[in-house]
N, C-alpha and C positions, 0 to 999 in steps of 0.2 A: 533476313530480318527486315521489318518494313520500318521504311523513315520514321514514321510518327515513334514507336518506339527507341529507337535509333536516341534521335531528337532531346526525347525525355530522358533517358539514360545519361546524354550529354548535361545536360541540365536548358533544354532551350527548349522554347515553345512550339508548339506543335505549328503555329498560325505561320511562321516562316512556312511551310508548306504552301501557301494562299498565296505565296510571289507578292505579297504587298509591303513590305517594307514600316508602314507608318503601322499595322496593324500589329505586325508583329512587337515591335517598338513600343507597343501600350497607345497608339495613336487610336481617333478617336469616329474610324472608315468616313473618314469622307465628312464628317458633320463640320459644318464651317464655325458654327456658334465655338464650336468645345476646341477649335483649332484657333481659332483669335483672343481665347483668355490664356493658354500655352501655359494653362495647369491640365493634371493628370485627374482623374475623377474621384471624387473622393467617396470612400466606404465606410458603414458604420455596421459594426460585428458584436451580436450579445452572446453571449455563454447561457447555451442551454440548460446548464448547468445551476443557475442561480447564483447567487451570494454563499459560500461556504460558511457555518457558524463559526466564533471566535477559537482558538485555540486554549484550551484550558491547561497552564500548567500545574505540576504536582509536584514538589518533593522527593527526591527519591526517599525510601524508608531508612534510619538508620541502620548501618551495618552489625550483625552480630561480634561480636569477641569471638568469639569460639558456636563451635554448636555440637559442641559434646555435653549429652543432657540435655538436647532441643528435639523439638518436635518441627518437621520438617511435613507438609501438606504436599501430595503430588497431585496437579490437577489436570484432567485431560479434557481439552476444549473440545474433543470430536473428530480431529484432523485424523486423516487414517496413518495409522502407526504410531499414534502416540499414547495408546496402551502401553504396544509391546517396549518405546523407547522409556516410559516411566518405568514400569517393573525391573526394566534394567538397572534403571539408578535406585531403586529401592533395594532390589539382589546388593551392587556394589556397595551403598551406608552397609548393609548389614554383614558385608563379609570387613567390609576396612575401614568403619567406624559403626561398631554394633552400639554404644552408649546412645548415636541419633535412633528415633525414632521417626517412619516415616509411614504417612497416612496416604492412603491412595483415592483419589474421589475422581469422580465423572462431573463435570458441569451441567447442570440442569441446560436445556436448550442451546444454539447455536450457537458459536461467537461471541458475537455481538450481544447477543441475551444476558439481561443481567443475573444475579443468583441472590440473590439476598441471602438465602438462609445459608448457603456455602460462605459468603464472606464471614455472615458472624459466628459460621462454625470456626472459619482459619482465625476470627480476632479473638475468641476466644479461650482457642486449644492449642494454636499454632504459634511456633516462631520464625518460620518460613515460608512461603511459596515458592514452588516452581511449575509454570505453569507451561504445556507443550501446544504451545499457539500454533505450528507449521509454520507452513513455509516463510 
């Protein structure tokens, strides 16, 4: 195994290798200016990233009583396998709660894409969602 790796895997810096002591040390090679103030040098780091928008919170939705005689919406965001795991729960309501109803929909576009016309189909036919986000 070569030192440099060695080194890092220790958690020490490679610059010990250089035999210079001050360098490894965060010293400043030799510069007399940055050795007579006997501060460290100071850095300034932005986030490429930007500003993230505000967090917006919501509500959860109230909880059903019951959901026998409910309409139960199954939505599948696209993730692979989340056909085959909704049909499952739609098989299971209807072997061991046949009174639910449950409606099986695809989400128009990705994820993140909104659906309008699904939301006001779930506010105004539904009394559930469950939606198979993944992972």
């Amino acid at each position: 195994m070569n030192r440099r790796k060695l080194l890092s895997l220790l958690g020490m810096s490679p610059v010990l290798l250089t035999g210079s002591r001050a360098a490894a040390e965060g010293g400043h090679n030799g510069d007399p200016k940055a050795r007579s103030t006997g501060s460290a040098p100071k850095f300034t780091a932005l986030s490429p990233k930007g500003t993230p928008p505000p967090v917006m919170l919501y509500s959860m939705a109230p909880s059903l009583s019951t959901l026998e005689g409910k309409t139960i919406y199954l939505v599948d965001t696209g993730f692979f396998g989340a056909d085959l795991l909704l049909q499952q729960v739609a098989d299971w309501y209807q072997r061991n709660m046949p009174s639910v109803k449950t409606v099986l929909r695809k989400k128009a576009g990705t994820y993140p894409t909104d659906d309008p016309k699904l939301w006001a189909d779930i506010k105004a036919n539904g009394n559930a969602t469950i939606m198979a986000i993944g992972h």
